[in-house]
N, C-alpha and C positions, 0 to 999 in steps of 0.2 A: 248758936253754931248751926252752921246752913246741914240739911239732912246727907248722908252717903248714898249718892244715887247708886244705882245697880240696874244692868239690862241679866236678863236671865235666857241663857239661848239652848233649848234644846228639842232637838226633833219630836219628843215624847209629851203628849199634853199631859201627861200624870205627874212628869217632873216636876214641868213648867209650873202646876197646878198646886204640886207639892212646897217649890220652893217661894210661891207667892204666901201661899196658905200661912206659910212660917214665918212669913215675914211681914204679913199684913198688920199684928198687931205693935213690930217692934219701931219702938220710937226711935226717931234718928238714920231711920233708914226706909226708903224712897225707893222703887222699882219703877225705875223711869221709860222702859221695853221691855216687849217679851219678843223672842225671834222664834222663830221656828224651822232654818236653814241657814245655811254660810250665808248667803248674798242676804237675810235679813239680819244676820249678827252685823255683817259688815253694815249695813247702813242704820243700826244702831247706835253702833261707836260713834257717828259724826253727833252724837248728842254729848259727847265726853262725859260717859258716868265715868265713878271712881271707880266703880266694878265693874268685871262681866262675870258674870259665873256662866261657863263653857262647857255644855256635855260635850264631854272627848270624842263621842263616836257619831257627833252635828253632819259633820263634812264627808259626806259617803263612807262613815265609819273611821274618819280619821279627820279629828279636829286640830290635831297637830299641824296639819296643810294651813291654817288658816291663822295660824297665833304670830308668823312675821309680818302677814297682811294689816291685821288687826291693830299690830302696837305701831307701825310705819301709820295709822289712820289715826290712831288715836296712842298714842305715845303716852299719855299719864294715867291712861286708864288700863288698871290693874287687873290679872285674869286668874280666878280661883278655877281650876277644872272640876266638873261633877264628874262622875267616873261609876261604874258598875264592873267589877272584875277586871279588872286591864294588869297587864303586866307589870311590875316594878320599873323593865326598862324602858316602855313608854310612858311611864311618868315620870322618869331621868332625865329623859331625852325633853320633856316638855318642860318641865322647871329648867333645862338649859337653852330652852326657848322663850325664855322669858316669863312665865306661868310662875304664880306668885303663891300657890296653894294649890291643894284638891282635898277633896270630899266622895266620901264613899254615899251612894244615894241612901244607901240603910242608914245613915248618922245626919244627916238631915235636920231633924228634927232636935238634936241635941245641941248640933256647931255650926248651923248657916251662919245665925246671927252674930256668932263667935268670930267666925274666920272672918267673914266682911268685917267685923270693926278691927281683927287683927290685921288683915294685907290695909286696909284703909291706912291703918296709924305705920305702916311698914316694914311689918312683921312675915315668916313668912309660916304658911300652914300649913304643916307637915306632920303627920302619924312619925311618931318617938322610932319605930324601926326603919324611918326613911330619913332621919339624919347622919348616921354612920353612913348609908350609899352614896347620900351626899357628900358629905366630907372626902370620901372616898374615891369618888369621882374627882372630886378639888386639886384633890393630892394628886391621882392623875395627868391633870392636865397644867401644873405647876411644873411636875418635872419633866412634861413632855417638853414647855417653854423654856425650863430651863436649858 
């Protein structure tokens, strides 16, 4: 089975640093880039990894600008966000932008390797108290269509 590639894109060399570090030993999984801005995330993507893992605050603080660019470039490639403190409703608002996951940077070390083989197989990965918001949101906007 060919490896799950991953570009890792975050303004922060500690991240970046961090999230190779955890991944260097795991088998099956490939960090095919490292970006370190928008306009490097974006020409990441033309490699079509299965991943991006996307620090949220890449794009002048807001990576969110950049998650319709990214899947119009690269459409099968799947976006886990990294995230340090952000609000629940930008992380709402970004899984209904198509973000397939997030990851808090302190847990890192426990669930990179986790959430890339889960959004890979397409799943999505989400902390237990962000699927009721979710569904929530759902219902939402089911009856807004209705």
């Amino acid at each position: 089975m060919p490896p799950i590639t991953v570009v890792i894109a975050s303004h922060e060399r500690a991240s970046r640093a961090a999230c190779l570090g955890h991944l260097q030993s795991e088998k099956g999984i490939r960090v095919v880039a490292e970006a370190r801005s928008g306009l490097e995330a974006l020409a990441a993507v033309k490699l079509k990894p299965h991943i991006l893992v996307l620090d949220l605050s890449l794009f002048r603080g807001n990576g969110l600008l950049l998650l319709p660019v990214l899947r119009q470039r690269s459409p099968r490639t799947k976006v886990i966000l990294l995230t340090s403190r952000v609000s629940e409703a930008r992380i709402l608002e970004a899984l209904s932008q198509g973000a397939l996951g997030y990851l808090g940077k302190e847990v890192l070390r426990t669930f990179l390797a986790k959430a890339i083989r889960a959004v890979d197989a397409g799943q999505a990965w989400v902390p237990r108290k962000m699927v009721g918001k979710i569904t929530d949101r759902l219902a939402h906007l089911t009856v807004r269509e209705g």
